[in-house]
N, C-alpha and C positions, 0 to 999 in steps of 0.2 A: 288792282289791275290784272286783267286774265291774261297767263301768258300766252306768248303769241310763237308760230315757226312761218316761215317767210317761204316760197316755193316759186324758184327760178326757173320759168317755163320756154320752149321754143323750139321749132322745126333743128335738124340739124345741121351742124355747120354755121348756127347765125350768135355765136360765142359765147355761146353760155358760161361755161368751163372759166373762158376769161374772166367775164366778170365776175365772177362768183369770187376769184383767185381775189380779181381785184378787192372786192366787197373785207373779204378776210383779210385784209392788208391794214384793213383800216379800220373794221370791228371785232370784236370778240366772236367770230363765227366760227361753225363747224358746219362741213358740210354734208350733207344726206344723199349719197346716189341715188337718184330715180331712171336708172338705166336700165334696161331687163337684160343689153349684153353683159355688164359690167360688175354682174353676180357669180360671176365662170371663173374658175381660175384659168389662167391660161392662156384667156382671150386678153390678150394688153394693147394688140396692136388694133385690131378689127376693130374695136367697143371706144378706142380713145381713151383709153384709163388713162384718170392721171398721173401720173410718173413717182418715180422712188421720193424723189427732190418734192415734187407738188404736195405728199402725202407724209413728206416729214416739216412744211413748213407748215398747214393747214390739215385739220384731224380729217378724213373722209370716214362714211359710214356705210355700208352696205355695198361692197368693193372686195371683191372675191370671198363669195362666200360657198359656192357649190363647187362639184367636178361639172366639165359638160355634159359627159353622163347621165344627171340628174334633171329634173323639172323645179322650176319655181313661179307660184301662182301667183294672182295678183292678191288672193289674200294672205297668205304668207308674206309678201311687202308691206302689205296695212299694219301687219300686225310687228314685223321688226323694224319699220320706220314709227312707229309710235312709240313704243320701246325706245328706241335710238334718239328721237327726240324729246323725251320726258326724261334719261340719262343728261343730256346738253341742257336743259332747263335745270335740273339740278345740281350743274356744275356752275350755274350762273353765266350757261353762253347759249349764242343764239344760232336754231337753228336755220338753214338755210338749204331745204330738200331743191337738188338740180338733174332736171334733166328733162327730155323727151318722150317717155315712154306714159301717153296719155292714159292709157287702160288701167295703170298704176295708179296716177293724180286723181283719174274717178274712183279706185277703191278706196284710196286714201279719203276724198273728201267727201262721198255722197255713200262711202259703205259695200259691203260684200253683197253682191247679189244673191239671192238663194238658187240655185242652179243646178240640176243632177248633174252624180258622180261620172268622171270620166267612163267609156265603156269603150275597154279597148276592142272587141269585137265587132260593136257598129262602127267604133272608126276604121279598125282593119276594111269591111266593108264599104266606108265611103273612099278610104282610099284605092278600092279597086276601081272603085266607077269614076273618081278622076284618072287613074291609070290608061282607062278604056276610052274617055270622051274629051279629059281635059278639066282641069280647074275651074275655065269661064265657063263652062259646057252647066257643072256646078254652082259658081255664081248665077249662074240663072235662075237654075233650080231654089236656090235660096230665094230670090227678085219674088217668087210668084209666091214663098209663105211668108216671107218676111222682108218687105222691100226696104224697109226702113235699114235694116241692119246693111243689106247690101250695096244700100248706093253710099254707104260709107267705108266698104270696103273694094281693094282694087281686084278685080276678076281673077288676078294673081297669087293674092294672101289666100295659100291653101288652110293655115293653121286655124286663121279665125274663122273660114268661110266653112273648116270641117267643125270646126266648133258648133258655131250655130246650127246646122243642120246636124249635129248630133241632138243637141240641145231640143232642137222643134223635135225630132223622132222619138225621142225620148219621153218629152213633157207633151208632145201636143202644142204647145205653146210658142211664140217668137221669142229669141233669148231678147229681144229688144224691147219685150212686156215684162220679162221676170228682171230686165235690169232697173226697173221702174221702181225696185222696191226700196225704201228708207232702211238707212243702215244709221247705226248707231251713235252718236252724237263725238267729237274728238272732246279729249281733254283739255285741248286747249285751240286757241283762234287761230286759225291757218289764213295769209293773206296770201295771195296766188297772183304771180306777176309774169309778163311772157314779152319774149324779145317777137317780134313782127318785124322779118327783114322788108320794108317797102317795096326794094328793086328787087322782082326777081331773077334778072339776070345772074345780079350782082350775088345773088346766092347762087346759083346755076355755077356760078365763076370758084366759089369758095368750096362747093362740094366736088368738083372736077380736082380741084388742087388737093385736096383732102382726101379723095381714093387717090389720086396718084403719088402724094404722100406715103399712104398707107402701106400701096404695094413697095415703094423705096424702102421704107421699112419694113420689110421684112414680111406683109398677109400669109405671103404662099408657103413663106417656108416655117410659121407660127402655126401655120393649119397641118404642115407636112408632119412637123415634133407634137401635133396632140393628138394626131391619129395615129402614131405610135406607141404612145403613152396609154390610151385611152380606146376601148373599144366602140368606138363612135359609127355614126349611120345618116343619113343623108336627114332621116324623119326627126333627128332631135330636134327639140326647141333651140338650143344651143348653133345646129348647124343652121337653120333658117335664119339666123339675122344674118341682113344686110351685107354684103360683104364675105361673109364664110361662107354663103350660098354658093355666091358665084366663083370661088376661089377652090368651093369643092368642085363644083360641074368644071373646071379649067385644070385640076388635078387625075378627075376620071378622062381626061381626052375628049370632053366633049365641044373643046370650044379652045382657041390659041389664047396669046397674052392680048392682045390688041382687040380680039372679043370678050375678055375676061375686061378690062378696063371700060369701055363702052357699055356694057351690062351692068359693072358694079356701079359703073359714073349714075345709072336711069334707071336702077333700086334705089338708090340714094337720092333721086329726084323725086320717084314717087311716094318715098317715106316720108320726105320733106311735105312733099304736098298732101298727105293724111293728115301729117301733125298741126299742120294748120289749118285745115278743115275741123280738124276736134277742137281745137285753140280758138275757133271764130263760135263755134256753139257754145262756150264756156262765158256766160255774161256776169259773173265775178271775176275775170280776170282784167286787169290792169295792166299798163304797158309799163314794161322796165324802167323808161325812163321817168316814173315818179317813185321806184322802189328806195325808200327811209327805213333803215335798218333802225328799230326805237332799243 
């Protein structure tokens, strides 16, 4: 029988983390972060990490692994989630990779795209001309080489939106052709399962309580101790997710606490609605509730 890792999928806020917890309660599981914040050290409060107590009941794997500082691609995840789950297969337990960060789940399960190397240069250069006209000004610009790539992403994701239009300047090519390409077969059966909250209120409701959670515990003043610690800058990878974004713009004075909440509350809405935009084009996934841990 080929082994198998089980990959607990879902927009955020719709309980992953729970179940997962649950799932490990009652099987022999370890589980695999597929978080792109929850590689930081640092970040605990922003990213949801799970806790001292969570992480000494149930093994977690790929859970502070950089400074903010640093960058982590998505082939660098392919390549320590295989790793981390051929380690749990060989201990005789089962893997259980969770989380939301879809660009991951693709590298994981269709392979690293062949793609030119970062060029810090052209990107300095695209980030002037967002500077000058604005991101959507940008998303546009991408719509007319490569529409495919941009009506999946929001006018607002500078990261990916500077990615691809480095990628086309670079290659000639839509990064949405070169992501076409067949990456290398896993070691073992990966079955991919996703929470689908129905009501989206009802999630609307769960991620309001969740940044306002957040901030209760502590956002502003977890971002105030890492830019102490850490010589940080608005363009990291680190500071663009969700939440540290807006907690840095509400740090520089650009914005009060009651706009700081409001804007974190509808990043968190539009993330949620990426992730299930890429969760509806994924047709090997299955709904949680037939996930059988074998």
């Amino acid at each position: 029988m080929a082994a198998k890792a089980y990959a607990l999928l879902g927009p955020t806020a719709s309980g992953k983390s729970r179940l997962a917890l649950d799932l490990a309660a009652r099987h022999a599981v370890e589980i695999v972060s597929m978080d792109s914040g929850q590689v930081y050290r640092g970040m605990d409060v922003g990213t949801a990490k799970p806790s001292r107590e969570e992480r000494a009941r149930v093994r977690h794997h790929l859970v502070d692994l950089i400074d903010p500082t640093e960058r982590y691609s998505a082939g660098r995840f392919r390549a320590d989630c295989v790793g981390a789950i051929m380690e749990i297969l060989e201990r005789g337990k089962i893997p259980l990779i969770v989380g939301g960060t879809m660009l991951y789940y693709r590298a994981l399960a269709q392979g690293i795209d062949v793609l030119p190397e970062a060029d810090l240069g052209l990107r300095a250069s695209i980030d002037a001309r967002a500077a000058r006209h604005g991101w959507p000004a940008l998303h546009a610009e991408l719509a007319r080489v490569d529409p495919a790539t941009a009506a999946r992403l929001s006018p607002n994701d500078a990261q990916r939106i500077q990615r691809a239009l480095e990628v086309w300047e670079l290659s000639g090519k839509p990064i949405s052709e070169l992501q076409k390409s067949a990456g290398p077969a896993l070691p073992f059966e990966l079955k991919a399962y996703a929470l689908m909250p129905a009501d989206r209120a009802e999630l609307h409701r769960r991620i309001a309580e969740r940044f306002e959670r957040m901030l209760a515990d502590g956002l502003v003043d977890e971002l105030r101790g890492l830019k102490r610690r850490y010589a940080l800058h608005a363009a990291l990878p680190s500071m663009r997710c969700v939440g540290y974004r807006q907690a840095w713009a509400f740090l520089e004075g650009e914005y009060g606490e009651a706009e700081l909440r409001e804007r974190g509350i509808a990043a968190t809405r539009q993330l949620a609605k990426r992730q299930l935009t890429w969760l509806r084009s994924l047709p090997e996934i299955e709904p949680a509730t037939s996930l059988a841990l074998e």
